[in-house]
C-alpha positions in Angstrom: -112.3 -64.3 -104.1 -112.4 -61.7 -101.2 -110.7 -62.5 -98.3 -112.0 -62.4 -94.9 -111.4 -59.5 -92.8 -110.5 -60.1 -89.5 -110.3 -57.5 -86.6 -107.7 -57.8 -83.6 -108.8 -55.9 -80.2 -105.1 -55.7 -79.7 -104.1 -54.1 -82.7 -107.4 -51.5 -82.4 -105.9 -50.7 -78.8 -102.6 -50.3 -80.3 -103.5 -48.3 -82.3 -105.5 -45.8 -80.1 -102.4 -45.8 -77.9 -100.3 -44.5 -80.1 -103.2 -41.6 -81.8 -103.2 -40.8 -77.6 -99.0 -40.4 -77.6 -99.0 -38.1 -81.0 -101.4 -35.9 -79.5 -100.0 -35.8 -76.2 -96.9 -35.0 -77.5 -97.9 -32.5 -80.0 -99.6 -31.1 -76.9 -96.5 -30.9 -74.5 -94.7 -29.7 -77.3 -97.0 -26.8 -77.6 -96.8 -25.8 -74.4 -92.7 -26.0 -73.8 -92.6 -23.3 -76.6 -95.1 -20.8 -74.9 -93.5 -21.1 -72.0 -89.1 -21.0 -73.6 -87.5 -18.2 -72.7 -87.5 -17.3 -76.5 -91.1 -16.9 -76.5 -92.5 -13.4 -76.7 -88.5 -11.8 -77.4 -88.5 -10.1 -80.4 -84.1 -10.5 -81.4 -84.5 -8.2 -84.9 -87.1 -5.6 -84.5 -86.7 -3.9 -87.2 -85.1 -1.1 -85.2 -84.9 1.5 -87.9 -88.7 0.9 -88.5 -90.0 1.5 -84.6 -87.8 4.6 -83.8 -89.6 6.9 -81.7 -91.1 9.9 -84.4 -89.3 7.7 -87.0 -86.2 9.1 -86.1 -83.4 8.1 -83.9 -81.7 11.6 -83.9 -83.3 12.2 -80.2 -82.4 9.4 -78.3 -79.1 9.5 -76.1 -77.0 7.0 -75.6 -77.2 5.8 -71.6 -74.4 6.1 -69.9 -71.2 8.1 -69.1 -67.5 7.1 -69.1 -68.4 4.3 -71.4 -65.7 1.4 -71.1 -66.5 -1.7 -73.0 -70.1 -4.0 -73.2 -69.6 -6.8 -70.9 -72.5 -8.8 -72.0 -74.5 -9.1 -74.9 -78.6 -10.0 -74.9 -79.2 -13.4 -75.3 -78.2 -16.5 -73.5 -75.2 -16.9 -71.3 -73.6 -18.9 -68.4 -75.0 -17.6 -65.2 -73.5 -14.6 -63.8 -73.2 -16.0 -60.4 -70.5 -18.4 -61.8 -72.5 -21.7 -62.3 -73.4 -23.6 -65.7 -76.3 -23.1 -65.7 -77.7 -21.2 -68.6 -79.7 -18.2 -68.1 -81.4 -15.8 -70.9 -79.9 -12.4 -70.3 -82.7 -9.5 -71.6 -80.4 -6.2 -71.7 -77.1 -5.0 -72.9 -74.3 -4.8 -70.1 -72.2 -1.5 -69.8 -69.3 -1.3 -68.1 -68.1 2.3 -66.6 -66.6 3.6 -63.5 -68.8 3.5 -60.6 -70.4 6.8 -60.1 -70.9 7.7 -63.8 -73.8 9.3 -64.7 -76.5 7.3 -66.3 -78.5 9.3 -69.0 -82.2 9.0 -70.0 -82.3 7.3 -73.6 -85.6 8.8 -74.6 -87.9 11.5 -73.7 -90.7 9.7 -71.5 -92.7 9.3 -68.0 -91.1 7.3 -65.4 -93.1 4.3 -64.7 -91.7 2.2 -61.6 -88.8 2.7 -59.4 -87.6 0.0 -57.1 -84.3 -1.6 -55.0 -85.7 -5.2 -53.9 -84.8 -7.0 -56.6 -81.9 -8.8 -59.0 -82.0 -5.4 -60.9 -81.3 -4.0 -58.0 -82.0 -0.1 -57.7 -83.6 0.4 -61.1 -85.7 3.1 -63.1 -88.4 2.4 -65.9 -89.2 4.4 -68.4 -92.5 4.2 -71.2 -91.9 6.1 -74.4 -94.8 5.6 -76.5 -94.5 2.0 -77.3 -91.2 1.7 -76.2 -89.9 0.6 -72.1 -86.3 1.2 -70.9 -84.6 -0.6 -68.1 -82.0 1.0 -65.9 -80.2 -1.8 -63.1 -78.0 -1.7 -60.9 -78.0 2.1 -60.2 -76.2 3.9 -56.9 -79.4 5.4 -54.3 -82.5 3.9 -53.0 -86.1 3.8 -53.3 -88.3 5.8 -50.5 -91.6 7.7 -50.7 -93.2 10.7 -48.9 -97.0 11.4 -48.7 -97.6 8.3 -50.9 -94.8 9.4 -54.1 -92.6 7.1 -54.7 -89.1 7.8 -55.6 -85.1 6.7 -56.5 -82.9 9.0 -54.7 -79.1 9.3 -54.6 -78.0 11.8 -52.6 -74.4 11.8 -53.5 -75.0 11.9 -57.2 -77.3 14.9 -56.6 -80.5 12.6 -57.8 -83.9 11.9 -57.6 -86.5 10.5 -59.9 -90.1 10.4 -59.1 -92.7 7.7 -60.4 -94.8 9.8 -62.9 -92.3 12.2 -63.5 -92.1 12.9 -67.2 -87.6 12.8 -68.0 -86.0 14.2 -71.3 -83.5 12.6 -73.6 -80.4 12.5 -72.2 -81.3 14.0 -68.6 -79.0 12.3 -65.6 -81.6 10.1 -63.9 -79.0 8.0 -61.7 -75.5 6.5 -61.6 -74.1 3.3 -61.8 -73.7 1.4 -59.0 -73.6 -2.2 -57.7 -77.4 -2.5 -56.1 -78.9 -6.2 -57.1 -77.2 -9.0 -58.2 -73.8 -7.8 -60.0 -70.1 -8.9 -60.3 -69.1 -5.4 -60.7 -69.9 -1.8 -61.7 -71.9 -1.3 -64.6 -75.5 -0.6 -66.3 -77.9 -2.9 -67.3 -79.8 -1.9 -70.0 -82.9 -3.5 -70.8 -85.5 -2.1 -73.6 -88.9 -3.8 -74.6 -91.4 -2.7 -77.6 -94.9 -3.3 -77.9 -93.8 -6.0 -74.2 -91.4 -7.5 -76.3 -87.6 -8.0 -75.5 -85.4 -6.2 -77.7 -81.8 -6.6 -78.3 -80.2 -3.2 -77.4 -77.1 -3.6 -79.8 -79.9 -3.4 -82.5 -81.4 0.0 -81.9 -77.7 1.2 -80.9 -76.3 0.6 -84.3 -79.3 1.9 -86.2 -78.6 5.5 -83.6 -75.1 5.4 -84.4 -76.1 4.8 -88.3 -78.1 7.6 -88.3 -76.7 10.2 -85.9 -73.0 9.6 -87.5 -74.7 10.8 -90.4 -76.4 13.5 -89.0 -73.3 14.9 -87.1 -75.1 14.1 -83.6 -72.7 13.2 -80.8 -75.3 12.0 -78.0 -74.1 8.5 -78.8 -71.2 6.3 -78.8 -70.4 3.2 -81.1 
């Protein structure tokens, strides 16, 4: 014989509650993803896939007097000397202050600017790809509504819309922004996606070694 069913408000509320939590946590869950530091950076490009032309034989490597890389792309304790943990988006280069910084790719200069962490920077579109240069010697100033980074003792200046060649001297390295010490930050983004600099610099060495090109270093 069947047995009577019997219904419980209380277990029909409990049961809504906890439909209500899954979803609102599935929700919140969601939404701490699009907005992690890892959303949107692309770590493996496939750098010998996206080379400008399909070749990396034209791009220069950026900067002069090379010492050592100081830090990597990814996350790291922040540079001001607390624990907190901060995602770093460029490779660091260390070199004497004054060295010449060097254009990685033929392009048209996109922003200048000296008010912020990056200090005195330069941007540069190539096709699809963006390069970042921090932390450079000079200022930003502007005459008849042009913009421009100038430093005068380097023998410099770099106007927004100006169109630079591979390997051209478009600053120096300095200590503008928010730096422990002389060096370049180098920051690269394709298709507005982060990209890990020590990725396309291996597939350039790989391929210029090979080619008997010297405009890079390991």
């Amino acid at each position: 014989m069947p047995q009577p069913q019997f219904h419980h408000p209380q277990r029909k509320q409990e049961n809504k509650m906890r439909r209500f939590l899954f979803w609102g946590l599935s929700f919140i869950g969601a939404f701490v993803l699009a907005i992690s530091p890892l959303s949107g950076l692309a770590t493996e490009p496939a750098p010998t896939k996206v080379a400008v032309g399909g070749s990396w034989r034209g791009a220069s490597f950026p900067v002069e007097n090379f010492i050592t890389y100081t830090s990597p792309f990814g996350y790291r304790r922040s540079s001001d000397g607390g624990y907190r943990q901060e995602f770093h988006r460029g490779l660091d280069m260390a070199a004497p202050q004054g060295s010449y910084i060097r254009n990685w790719w033929t392009g048209r200069v996109v922003e200048v600017s000296d008010n912020t962490a990056c200090g005195t920077s330069v941007v540069v579109q190539s096709g699809e790809w963006e390069h970042i240069y921090c932390h450079m010697e000079g200022r930003v100033e502007s005459a008849n509504g042009q913009r421009y980074m100038i430093d005068r003792a380097g023998g410099v200046q770099i106007f927004e819309g100006q169109t630079v060649s591979a390997g051209m001297r478009i600053g120096r390295v300095g200590m503008t922004g928010r730096t422990t010490g002389p060096h370049l930050h180098w920051g690269l983004k394709y298709n507005s996606q982060w990209v890990d600099p020590a990725l396309v610099l291996r597939a350039m060495y790989s391929e210029q070694t090979g080619s008997g090109s010297v405009s890079v270093r390991p």
